[in-house]
C-alpha positions in Angstrom: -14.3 -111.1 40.6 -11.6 -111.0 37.9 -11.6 -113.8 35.5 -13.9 -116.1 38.1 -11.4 -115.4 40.7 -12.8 -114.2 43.9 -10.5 -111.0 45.6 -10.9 -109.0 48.3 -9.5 -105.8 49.7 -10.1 -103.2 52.1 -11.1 -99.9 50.7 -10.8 -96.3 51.2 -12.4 -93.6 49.0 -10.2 -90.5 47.8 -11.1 -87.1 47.4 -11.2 -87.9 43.5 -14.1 -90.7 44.4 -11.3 -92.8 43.8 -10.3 -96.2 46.0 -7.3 -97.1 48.0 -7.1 -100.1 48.1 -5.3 -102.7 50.3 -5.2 -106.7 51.3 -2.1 -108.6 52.4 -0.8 -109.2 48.4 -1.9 -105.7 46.7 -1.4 -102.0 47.8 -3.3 -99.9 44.9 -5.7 -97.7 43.5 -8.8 -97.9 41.5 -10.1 -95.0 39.3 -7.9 -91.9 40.2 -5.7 -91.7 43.0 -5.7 -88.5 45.5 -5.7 -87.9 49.3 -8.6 -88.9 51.4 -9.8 -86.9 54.1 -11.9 -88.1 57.4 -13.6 -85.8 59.8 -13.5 -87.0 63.4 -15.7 -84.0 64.9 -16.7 -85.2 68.3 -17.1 -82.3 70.1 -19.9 -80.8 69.3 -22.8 -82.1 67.5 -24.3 -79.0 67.1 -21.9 -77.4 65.2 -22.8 -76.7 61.3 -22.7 -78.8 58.6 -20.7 -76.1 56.9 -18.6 -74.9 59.4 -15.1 -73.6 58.2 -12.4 -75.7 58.7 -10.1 -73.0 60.2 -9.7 -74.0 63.5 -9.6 -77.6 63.5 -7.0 -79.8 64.3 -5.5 -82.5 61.5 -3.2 -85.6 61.8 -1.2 -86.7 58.5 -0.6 -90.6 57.4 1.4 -91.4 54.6 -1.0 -94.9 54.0 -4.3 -95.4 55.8 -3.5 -98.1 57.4 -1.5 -96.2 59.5 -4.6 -93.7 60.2 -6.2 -96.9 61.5 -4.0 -97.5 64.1 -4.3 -94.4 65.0 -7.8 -94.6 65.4 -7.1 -97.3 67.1 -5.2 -96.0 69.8 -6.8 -92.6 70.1 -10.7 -93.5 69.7 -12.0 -90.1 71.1 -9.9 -87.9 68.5 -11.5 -84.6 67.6 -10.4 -83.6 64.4 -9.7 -84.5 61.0 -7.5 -87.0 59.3 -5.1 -86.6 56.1 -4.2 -89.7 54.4 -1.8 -89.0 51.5 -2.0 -92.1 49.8 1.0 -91.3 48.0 4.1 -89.3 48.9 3.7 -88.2 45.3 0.6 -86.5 46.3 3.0 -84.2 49.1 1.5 -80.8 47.0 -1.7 -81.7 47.2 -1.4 -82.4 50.8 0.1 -79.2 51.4 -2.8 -77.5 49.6 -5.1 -79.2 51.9 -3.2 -78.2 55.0 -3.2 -74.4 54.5 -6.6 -74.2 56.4 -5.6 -75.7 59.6 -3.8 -74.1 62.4 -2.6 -77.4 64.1 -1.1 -80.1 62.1 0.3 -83.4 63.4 2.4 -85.0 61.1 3.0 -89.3 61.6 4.8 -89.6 59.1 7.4 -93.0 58.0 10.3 -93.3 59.7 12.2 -93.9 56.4 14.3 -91.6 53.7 10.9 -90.8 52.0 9.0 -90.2 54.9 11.8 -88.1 56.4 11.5 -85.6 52.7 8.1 -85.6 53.3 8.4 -84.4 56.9 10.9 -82.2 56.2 8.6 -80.2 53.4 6.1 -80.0 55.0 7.5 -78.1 58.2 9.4 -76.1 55.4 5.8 -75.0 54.5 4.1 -75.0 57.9 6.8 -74.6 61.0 3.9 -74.7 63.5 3.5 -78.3 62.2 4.3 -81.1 65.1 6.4 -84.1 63.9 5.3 -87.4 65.8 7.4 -89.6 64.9 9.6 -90.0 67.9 6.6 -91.7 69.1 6.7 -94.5 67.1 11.0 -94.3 66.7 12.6 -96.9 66.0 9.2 -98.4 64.3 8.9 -97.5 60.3 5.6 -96.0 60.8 2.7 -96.2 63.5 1.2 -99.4 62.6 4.1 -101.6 62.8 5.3 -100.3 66.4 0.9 -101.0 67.4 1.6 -103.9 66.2 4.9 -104.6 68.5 2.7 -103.3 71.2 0.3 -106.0 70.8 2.5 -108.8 70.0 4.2 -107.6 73.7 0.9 -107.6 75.8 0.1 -111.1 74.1 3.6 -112.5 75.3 3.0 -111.0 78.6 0.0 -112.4 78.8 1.0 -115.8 77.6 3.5 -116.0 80.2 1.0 -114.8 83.1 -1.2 -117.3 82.0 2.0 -119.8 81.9 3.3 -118.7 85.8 -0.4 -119.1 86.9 -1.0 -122.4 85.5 2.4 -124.0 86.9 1.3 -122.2 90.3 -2.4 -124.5 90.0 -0.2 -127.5 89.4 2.5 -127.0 92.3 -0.6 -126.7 94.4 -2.6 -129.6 92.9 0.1 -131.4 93.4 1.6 -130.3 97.2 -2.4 -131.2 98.0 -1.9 -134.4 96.2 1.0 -134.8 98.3 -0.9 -133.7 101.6 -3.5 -136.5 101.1 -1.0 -139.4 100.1 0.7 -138.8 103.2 -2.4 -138.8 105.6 -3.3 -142.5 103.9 -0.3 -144.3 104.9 
């Protein structure tokens, strides 16, 4: 609450114990901003606590709204996640990557996101670039969301084809019966 008005936003925490923060009007940070990191590790649940990292697997997001359409669409990923946050963070990111041997990047497809990209395979050449997947899309979240808008259309117009078949029939029956009458 901020001056007796009521917000809301969905939140992420940041390796700084920051928040990323995000609602339909606002796309910020509170405390310090930084990357977050999420471990999807659903391989084995016996593995340590305090395993190394170094031979895990991590995807990169520019935003982490774009991690959750990724989650979204790949619900059994094993691995971690890298949400920059910030392109301005791209150092910090690259820090982070050095201890994985198989990066994904998703990555905008914009100017900035293309730099980004770009560095980071400068840095890491064994790094796989994604976003052909989601081409011509700005990033994954808006081409999940054209995905979903489709199947709903699709869907609208099954549902539209079925229901004039129930009437053509309701009404060739309709028909059927008038005829017998007379």
């Amino acid at each position: 609450t901020i001056s007796e008005k009521n917000l809301y936003a969905i939140g992420f925490e940041n390796r700084s114990g920051g928040w990323e923060l995000r609602n339909s009007f606002y796309k910020g940070s509170l405390l310090r901003k930084d990357i977050s990191i999420f471990n999807f590790n659903n391989e084995n649940e016996n593995q340590s606590q305090n395993q190394n990292e170094t031979g895990k697997r991590i995807v990169v997001f520019e935003g982490f709204i774009d991690a959750l359409s990724f989650v979204e669409m790949k619900p059994f990923y094993n691995g971690d996640i890298l949400v920059m946050n910030s392109i301005s963070l791209l150092n910090k990111t690259k820090n982070h990557l050095q201890n994985y041997p198989e990066i994904h990047l998703f990555l905008d497809n914009d100017k900035a996101g293309e730099n980004c990209k770009n560095s980071i395979l400068k840095s890491f050449p064994e790094a796989k670039d994604h976003s052909e997947i989601y081409f011509p899309h700005k990033d994954l979240n808006e081409y999940l969301l054209s995905k979903i808008k489709t199947k709903i259309e699709i869907q609208q117009q099954d549902d539209l084809k079925l229901n004039q078949k129930e009437q053509e029939s309701e009404s060739i029956e309709a028909n059927q019966i008038y005829k017998r009458k007379r």
